[in-house]
PDB file of the backbone (N, CA, C, O) and the ligand in Angstrom, with CONECT records:
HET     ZN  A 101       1
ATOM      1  N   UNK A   1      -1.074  37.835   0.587  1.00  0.00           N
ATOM      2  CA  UNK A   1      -1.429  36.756  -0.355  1.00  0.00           C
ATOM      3  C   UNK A   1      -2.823  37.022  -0.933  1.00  0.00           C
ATOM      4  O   UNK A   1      -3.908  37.180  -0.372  1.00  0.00           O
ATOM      5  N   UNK A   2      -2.484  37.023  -2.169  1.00  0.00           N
ATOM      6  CA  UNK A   2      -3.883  37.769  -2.696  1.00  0.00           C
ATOM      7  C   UNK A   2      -5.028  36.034  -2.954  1.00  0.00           C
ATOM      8  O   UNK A   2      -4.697  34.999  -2.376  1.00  0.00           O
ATOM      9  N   UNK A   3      -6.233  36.094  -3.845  1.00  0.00           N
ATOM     10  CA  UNK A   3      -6.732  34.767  -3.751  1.00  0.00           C
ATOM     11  C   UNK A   3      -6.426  34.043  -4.754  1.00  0.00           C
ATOM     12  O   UNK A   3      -6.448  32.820  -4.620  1.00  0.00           O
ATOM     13  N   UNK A   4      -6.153  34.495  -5.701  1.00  0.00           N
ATOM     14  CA  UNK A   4      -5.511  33.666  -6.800  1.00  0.00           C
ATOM     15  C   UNK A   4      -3.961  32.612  -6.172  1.00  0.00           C
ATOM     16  O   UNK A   4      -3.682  31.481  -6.570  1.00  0.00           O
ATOM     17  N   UNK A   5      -3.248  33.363  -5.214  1.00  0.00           N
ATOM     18  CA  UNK A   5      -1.927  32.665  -4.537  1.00  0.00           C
ATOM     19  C   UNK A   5      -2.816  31.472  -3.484  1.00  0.00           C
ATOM     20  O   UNK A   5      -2.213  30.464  -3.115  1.00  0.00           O
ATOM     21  N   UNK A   6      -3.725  31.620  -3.222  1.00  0.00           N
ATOM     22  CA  UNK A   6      -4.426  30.886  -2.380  1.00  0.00           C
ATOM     23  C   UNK A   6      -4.943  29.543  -2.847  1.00  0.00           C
ATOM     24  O   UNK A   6      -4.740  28.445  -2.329  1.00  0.00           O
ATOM     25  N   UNK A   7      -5.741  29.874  -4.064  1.00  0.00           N
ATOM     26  CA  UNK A   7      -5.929  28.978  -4.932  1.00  0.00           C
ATOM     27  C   UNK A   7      -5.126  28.035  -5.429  1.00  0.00           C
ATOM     28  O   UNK A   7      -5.333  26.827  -5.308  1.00  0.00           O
ATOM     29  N   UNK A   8      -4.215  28.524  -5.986  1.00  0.00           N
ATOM     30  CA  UNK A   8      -3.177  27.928  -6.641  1.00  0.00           C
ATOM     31  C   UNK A   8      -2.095  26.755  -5.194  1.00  0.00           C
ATOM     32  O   UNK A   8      -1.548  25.695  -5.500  1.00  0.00           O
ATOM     33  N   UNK A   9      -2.077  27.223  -4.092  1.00  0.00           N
ATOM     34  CA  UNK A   9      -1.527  26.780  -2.916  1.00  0.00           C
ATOM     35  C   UNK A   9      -2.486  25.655  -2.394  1.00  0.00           C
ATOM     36  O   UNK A   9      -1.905  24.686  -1.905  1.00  0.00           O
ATOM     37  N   UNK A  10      -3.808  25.618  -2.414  1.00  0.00           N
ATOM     38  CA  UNK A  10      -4.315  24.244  -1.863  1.00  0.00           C
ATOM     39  C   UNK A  10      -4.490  23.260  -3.326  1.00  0.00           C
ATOM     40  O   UNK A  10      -4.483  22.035  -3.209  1.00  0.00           O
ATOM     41  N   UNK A  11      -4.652  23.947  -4.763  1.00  0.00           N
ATOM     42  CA  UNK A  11      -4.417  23.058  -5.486  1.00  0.00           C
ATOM     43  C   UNK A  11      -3.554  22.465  -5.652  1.00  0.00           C
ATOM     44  O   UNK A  11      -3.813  21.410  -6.231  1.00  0.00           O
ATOM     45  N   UNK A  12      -1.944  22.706  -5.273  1.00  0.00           N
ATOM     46  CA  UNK A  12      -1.188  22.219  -4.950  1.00  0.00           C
ATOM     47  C   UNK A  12      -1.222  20.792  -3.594  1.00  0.00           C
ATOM     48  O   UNK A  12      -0.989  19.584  -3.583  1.00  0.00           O
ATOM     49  N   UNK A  13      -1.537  21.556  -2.870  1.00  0.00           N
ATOM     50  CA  UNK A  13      -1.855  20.695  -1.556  1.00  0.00           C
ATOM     51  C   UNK A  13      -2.338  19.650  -2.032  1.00  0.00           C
ATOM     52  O   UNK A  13      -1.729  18.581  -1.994  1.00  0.00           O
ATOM     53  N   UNK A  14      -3.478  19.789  -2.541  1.00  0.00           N
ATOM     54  CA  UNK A  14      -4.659  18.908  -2.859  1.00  0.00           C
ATOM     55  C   UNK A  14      -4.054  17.846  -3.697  1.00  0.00           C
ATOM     56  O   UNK A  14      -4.164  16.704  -3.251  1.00  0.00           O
ATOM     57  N   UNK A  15      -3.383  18.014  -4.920  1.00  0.00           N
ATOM     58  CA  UNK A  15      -2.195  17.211  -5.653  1.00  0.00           C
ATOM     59  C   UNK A  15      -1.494  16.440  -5.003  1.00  0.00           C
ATOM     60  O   UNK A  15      -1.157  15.290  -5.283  1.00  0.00           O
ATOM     61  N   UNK A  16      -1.218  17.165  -3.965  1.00  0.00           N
ATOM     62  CA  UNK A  16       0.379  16.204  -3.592  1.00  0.00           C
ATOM     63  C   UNK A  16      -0.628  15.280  -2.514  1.00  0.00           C
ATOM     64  O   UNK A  16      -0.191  14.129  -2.508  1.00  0.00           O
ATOM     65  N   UNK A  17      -1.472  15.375  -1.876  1.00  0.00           N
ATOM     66  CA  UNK A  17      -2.452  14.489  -1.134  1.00  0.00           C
ATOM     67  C   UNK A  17      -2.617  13.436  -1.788  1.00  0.00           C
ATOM     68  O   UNK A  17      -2.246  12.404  -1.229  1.00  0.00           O
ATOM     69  N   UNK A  18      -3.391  13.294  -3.575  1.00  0.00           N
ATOM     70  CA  UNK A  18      -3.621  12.474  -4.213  1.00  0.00           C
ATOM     71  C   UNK A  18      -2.617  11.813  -4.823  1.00  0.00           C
ATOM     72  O   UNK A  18      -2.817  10.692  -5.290  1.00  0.00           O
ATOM     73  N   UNK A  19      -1.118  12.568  -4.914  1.00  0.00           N
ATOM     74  CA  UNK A  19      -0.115  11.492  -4.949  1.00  0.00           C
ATOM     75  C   UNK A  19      -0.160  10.548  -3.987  1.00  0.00           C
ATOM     76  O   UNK A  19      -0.207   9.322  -4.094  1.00  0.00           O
ATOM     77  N   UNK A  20      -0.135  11.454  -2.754  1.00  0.00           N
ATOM     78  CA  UNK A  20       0.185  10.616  -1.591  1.00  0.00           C
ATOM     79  C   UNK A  20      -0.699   9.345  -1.924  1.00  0.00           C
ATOM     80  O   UNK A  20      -0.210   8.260  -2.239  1.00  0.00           O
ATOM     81  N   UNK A  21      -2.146   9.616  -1.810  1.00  0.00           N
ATOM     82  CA  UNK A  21      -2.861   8.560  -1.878  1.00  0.00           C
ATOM     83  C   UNK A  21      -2.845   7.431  -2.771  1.00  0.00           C
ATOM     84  O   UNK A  21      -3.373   6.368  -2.445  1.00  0.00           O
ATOM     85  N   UNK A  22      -2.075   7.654  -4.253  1.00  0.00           N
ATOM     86  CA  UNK A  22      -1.688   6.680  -5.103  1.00  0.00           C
ATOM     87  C   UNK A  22      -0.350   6.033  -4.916  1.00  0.00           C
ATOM     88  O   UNK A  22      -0.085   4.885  -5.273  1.00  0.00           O
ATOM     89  N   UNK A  23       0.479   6.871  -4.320  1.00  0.00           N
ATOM     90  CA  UNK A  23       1.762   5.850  -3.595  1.00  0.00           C
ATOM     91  C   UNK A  23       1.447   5.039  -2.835  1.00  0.00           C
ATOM     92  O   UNK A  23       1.935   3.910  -2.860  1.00  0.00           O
ATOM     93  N   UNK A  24       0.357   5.504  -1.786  1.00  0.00           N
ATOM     94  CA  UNK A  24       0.336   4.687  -0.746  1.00  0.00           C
ATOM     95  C   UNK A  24      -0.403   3.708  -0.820  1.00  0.00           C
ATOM     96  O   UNK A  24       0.017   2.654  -0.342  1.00  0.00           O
ATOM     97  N   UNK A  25      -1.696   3.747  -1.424  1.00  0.00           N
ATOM     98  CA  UNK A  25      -2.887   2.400  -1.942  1.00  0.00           C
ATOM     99  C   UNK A  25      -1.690   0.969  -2.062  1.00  0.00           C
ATOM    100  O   UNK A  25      -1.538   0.050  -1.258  1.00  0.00           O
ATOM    101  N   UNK A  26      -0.969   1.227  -3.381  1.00  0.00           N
ATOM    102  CA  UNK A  26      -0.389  -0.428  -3.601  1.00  0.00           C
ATOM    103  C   UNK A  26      -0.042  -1.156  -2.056  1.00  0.00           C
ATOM    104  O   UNK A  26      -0.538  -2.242  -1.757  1.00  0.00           O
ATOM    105  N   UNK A  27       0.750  -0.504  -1.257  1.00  0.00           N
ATOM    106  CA  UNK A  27       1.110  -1.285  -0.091  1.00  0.00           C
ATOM    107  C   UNK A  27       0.368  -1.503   0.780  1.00  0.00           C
ATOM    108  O   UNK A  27       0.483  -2.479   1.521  1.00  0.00           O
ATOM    109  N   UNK A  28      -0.605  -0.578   0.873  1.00  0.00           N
ATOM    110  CA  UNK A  28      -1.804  -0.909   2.112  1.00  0.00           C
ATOM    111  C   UNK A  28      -2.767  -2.126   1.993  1.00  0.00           C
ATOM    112  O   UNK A  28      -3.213  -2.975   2.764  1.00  0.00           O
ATOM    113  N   UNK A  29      -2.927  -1.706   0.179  1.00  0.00           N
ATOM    114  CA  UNK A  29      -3.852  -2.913   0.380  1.00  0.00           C
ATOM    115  C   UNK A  29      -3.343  -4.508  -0.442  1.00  0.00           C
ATOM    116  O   UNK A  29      -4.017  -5.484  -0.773  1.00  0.00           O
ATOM    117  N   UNK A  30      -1.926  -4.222  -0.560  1.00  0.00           N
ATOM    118  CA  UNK A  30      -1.311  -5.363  -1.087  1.00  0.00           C
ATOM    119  C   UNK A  30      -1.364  -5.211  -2.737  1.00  0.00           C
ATOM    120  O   UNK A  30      -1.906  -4.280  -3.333  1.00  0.00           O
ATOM    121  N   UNK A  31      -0.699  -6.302  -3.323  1.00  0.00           N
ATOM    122  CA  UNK A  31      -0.902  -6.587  -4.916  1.00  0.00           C
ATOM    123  C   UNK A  31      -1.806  -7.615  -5.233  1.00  0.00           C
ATOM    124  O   UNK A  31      -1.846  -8.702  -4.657  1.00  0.00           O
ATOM    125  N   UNK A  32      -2.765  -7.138  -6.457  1.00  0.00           N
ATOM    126  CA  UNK A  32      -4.171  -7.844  -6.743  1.00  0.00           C
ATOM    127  C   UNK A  32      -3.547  -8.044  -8.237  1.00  0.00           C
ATOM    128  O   UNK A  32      -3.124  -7.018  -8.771  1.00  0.00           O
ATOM    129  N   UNK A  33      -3.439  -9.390  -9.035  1.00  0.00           N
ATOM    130  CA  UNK A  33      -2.883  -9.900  -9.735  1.00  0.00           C
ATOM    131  C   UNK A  33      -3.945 -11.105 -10.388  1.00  0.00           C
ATOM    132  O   UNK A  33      -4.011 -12.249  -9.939  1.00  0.00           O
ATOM    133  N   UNK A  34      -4.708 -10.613 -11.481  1.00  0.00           N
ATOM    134  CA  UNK A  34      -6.144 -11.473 -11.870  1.00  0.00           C
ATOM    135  C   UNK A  34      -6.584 -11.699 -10.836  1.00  0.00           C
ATOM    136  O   UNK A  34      -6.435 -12.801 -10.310  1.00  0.00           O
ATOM    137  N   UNK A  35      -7.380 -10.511 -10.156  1.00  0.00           N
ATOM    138  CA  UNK A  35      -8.284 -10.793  -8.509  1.00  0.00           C
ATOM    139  C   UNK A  35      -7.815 -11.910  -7.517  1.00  0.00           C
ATOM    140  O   UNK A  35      -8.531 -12.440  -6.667  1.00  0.00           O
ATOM    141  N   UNK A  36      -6.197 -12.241  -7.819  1.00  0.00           N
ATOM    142  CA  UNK A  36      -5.824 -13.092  -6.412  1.00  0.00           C
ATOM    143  C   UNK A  36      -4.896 -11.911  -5.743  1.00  0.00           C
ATOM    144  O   UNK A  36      -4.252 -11.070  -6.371  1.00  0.00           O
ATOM    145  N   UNK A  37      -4.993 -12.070  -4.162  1.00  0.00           N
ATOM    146  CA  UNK A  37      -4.027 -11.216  -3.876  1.00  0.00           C
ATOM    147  C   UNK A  37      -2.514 -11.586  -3.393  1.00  0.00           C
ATOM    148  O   UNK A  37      -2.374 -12.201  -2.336  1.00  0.00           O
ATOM    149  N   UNK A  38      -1.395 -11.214  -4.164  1.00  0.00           N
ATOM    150  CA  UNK A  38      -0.359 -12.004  -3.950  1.00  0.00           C
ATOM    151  C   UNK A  38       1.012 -10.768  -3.056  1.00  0.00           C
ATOM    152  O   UNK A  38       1.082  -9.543  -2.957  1.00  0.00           O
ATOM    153  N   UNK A  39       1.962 -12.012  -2.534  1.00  0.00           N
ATOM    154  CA  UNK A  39       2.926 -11.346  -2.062  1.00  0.00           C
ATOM    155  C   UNK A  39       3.619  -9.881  -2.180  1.00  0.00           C
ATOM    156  O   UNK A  39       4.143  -9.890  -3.294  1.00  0.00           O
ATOM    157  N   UNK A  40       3.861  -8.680  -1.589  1.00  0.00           N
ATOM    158  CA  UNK A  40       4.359  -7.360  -2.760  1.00  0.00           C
ATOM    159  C   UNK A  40       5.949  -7.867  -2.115  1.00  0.00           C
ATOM    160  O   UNK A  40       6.757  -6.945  -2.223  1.00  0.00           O
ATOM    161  N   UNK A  41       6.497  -9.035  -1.525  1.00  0.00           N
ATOM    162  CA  UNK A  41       7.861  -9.174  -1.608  1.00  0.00           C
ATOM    163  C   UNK A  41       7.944 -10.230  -3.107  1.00  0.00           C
ATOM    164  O   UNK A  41       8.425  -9.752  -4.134  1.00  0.00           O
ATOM    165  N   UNK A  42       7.492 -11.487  -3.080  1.00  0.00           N
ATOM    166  CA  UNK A  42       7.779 -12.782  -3.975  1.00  0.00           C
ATOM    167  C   UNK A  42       6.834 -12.711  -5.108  1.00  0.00           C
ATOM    168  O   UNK A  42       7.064 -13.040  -6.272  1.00  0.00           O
ATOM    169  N   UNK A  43       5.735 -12.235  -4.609  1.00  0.00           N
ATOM    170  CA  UNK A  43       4.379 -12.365  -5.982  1.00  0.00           C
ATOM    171  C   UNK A  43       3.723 -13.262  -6.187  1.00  0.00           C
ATOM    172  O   UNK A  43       2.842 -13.395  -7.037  1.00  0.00           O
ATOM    173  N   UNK A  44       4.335 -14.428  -4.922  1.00  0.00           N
ATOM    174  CA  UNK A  44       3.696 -16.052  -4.808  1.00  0.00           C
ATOM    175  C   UNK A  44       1.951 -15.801  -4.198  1.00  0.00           C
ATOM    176  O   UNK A  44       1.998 -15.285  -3.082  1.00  0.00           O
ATOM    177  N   UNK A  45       0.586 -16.030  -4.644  1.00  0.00           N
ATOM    178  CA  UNK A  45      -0.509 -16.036  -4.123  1.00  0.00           C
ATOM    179  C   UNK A  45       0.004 -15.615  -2.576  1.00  0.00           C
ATOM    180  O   UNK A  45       1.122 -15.817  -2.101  1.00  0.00           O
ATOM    181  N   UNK A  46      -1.209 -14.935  -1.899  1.00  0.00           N
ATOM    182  CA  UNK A  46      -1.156 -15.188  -0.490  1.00  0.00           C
ATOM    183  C   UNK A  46      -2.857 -16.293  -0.144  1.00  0.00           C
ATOM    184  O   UNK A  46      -3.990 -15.963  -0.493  1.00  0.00           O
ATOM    185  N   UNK A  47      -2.500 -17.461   0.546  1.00  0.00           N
ATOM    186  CA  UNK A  47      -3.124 -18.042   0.777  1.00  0.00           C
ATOM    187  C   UNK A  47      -4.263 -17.875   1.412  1.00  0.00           C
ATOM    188  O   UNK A  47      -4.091 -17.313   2.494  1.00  0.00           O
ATOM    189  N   UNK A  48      -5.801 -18.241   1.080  1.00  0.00           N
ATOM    190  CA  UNK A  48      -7.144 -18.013   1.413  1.00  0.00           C
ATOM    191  C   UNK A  48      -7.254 -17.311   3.107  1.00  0.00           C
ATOM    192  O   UNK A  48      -7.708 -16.262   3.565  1.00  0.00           O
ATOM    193  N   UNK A  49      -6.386 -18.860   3.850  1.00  0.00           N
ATOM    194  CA  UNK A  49      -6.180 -18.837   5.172  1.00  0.00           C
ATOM    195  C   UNK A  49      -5.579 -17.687   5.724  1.00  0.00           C
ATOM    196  O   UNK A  49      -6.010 -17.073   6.700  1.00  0.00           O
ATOM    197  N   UNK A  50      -4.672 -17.443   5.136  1.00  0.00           N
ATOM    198  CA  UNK A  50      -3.918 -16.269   5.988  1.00  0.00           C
ATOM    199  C   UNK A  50      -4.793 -15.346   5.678  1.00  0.00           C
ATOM    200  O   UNK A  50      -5.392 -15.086   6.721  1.00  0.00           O
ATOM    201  N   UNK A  51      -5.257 -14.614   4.692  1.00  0.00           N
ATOM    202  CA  UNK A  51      -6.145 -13.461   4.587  1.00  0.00           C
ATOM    203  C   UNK A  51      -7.101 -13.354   5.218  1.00  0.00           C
ATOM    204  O   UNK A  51      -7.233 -12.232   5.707  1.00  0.00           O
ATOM    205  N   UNK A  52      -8.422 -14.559   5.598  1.00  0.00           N
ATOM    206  CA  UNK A  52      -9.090 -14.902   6.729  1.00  0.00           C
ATOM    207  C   UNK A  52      -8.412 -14.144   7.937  1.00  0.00           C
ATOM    208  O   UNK A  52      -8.746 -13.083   8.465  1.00  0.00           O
ATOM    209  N   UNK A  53      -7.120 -15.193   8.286  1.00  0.00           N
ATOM    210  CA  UNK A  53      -7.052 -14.660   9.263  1.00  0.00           C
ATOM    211  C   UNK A  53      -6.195 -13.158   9.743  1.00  0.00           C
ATOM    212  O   UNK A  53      -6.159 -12.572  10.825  1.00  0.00           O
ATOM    213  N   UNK A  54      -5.481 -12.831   8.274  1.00  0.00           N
ATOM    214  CA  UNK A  54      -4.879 -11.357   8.412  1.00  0.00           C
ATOM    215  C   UNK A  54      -5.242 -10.711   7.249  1.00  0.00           C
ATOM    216  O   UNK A  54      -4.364 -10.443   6.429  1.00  0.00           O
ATOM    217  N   UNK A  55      -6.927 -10.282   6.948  1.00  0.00           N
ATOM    218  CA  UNK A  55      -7.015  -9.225   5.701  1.00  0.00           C
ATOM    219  C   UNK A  55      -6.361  -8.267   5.327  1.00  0.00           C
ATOM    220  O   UNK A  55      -6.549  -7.789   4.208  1.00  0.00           O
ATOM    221  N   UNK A  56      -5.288  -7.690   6.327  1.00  0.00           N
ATOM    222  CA  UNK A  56      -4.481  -6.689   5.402  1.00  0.00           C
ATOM    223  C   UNK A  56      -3.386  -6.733   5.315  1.00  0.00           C
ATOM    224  O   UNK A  56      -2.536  -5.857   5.159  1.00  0.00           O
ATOM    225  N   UNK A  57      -3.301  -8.663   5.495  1.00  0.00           N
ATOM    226  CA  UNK A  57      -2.098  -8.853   5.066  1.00  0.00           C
ATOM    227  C   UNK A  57      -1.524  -8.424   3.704  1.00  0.00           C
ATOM    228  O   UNK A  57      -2.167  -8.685   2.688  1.00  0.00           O
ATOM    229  N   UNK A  58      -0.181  -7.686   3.621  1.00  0.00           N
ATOM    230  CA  UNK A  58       0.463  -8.016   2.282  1.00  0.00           C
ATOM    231  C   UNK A  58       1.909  -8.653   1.732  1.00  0.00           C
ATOM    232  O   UNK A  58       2.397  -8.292   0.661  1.00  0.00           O
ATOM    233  N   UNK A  59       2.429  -9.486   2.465  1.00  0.00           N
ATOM    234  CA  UNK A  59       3.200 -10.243   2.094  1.00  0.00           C
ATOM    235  C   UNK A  59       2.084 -11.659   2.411  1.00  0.00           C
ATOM    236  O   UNK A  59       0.874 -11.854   2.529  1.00  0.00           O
ATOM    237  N   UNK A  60       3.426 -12.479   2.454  1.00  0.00           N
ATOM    238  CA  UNK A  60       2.792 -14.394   2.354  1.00  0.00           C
ATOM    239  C   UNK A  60       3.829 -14.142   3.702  1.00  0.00           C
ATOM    240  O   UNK A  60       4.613 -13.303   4.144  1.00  0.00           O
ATOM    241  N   UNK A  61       3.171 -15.678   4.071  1.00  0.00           N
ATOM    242  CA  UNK A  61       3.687 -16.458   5.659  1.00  0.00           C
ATOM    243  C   UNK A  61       5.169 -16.237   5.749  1.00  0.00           C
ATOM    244  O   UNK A  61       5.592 -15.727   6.786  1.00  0.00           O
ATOM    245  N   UNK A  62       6.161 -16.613   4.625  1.00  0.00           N
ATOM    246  CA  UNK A  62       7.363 -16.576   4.703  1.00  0.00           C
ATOM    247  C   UNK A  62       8.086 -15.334   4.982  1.00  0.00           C
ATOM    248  O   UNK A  62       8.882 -15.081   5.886  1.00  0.00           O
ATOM    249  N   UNK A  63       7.537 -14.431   3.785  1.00  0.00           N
ATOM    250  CA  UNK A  63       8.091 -13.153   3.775  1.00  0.00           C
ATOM    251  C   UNK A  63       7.753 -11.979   5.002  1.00  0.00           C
ATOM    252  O   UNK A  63       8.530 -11.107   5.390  1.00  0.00           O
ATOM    253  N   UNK A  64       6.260 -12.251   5.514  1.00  0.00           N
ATOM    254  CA  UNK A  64       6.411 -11.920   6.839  1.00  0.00           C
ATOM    255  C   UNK A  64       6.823 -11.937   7.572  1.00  0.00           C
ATOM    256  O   UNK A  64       6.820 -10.993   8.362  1.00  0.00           O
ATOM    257  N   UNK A  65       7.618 -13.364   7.806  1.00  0.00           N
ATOM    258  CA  UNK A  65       8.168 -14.034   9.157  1.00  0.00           C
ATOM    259  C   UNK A  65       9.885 -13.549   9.037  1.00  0.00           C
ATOM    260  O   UNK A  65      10.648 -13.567  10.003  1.00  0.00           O
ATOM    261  N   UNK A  66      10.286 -13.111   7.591  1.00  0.00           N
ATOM    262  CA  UNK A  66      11.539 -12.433   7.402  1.00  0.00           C
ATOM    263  C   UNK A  66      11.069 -11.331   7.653  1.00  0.00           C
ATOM    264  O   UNK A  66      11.511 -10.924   8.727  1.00  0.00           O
ATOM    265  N   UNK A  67      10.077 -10.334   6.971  1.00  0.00           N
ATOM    266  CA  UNK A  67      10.161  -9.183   7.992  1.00  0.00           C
ATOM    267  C   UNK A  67      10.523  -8.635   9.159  1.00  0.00           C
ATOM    268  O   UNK A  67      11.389  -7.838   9.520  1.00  0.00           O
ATOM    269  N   UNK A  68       9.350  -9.469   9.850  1.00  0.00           N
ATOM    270  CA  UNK A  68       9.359  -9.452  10.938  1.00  0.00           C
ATOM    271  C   UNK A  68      10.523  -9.644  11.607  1.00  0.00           C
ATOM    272  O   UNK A  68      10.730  -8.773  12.452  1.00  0.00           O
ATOM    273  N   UNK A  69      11.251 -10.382  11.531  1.00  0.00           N
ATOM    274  CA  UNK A  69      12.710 -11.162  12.100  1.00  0.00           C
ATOM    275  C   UNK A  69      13.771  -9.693  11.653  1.00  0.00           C
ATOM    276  O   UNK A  69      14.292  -8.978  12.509  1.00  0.00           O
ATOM    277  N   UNK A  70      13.890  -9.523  10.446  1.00  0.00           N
ATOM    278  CA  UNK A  70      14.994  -8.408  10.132  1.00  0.00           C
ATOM    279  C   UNK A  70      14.438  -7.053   9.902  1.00  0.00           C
ATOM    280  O   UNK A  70      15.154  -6.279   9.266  1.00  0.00           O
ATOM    281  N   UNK A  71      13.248  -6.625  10.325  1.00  0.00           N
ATOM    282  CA  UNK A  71      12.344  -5.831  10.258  1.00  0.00           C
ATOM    283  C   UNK A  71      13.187  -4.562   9.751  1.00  0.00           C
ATOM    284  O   UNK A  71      14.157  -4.166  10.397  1.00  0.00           O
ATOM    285  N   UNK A  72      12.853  -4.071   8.803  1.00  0.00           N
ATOM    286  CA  UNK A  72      13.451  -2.776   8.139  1.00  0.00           C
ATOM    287  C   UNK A  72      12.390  -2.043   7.372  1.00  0.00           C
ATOM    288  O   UNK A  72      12.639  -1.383   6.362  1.00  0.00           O
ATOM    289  N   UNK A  73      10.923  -2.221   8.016  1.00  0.00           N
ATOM    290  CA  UNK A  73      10.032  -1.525   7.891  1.00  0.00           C
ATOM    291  C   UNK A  73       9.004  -2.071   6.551  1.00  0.00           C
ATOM    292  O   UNK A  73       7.986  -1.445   6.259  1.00  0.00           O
TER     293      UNK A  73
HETATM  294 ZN    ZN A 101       6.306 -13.544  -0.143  1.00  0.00          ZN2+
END
């Protein structure tokens, strides 16, 4: 493998990392919708309280509690 194949192989890498990292942002840190952060199941606000008490939450109370219950990740 000469260095040009080398090059070209972590720029690759390096790409598919920063996909990764733009697929993955929306769900980690939830949906921000005019700076409120709302449900990524319903889109209903997630309430002051719950974020207090779960900042990385990203669903709301309901849609969690269906998660959770039929959990399919
Ligand atoms: Zn919801």
């Amino acid at each position: 493998m000469d260095i040009c194949d080398k090059a070209e192989a972590l720029e690759q890498q390096q790409r598919q990392q920063a996909l990764n990292n733009a697929l993955n942002r929306p769900l980690e840190h939830g949906r921000i919708i005019d700076g409120t952060k709302v449900c990524i199941c319903c889109d209903e606000p997630i309430p002051a309280t719950r974020l207090q008490a779960a900042p990385n939450a990203v669903r709301c109370i309901d849609c969690q509690a269906l998660e959770e219950a039929y959990g399919n990740g």
